[in-house]
N, C-alpha and C positions, 0 to 999 in steps of 0.2 A: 087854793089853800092860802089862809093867810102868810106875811111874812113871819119868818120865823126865826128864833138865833139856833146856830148847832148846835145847841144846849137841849134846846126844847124839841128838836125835830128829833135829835139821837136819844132824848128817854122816850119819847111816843112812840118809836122805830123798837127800844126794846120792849116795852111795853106789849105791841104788837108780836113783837118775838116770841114774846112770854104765853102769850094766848093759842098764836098756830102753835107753838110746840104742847100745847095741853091736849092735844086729841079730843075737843069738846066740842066744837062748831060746826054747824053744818057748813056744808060746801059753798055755801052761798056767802055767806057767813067769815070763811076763811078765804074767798075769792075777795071780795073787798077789802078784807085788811090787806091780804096779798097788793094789791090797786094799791093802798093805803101807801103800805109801805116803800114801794115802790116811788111814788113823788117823796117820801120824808128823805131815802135814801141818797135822789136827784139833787133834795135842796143840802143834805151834809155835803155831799161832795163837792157843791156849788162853792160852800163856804169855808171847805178845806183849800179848793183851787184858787179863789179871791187872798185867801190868807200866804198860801206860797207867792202867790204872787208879789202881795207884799214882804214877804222877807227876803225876796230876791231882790227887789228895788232896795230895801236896806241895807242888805247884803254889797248890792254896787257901791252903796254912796261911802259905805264902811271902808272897801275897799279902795276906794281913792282918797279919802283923807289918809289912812294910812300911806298912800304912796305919795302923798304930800309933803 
């Protein structure tokens, strides 16, 4: 899968939601979006965890200029 921002992977992702909750796919069908889903949800959380990361490194430098 290409790269993607968590913009784009978390509407594909409901997107996806939207379809297996329809009761209309064959199992084959709902096995691959399942797959699907599956890496889109890998790469949001990829880019929730890069993001904490960063504001915990913001978080530090915040806090030492104010103790400056």
């Amino acid at each position: 899968m290409e790269e993607m921002t968590y913009e784009e992977a978390s509407r594909k992702l409901e997107e996806i939601i939207e379809k297996l909750e329809s009761g209309t796919l064959s199992m084959s069908e709902a096995v691959k979006l399942f797959e699907e889903g599956k890496s889109l949800t890998k790469i949001c959380y990829e880019h929730i965890e890069k993001a904490k990361g960063k504001l915990t490194e913001v978080k530090e430098v915040l806090g030492k200029l104010v103790e400056e």
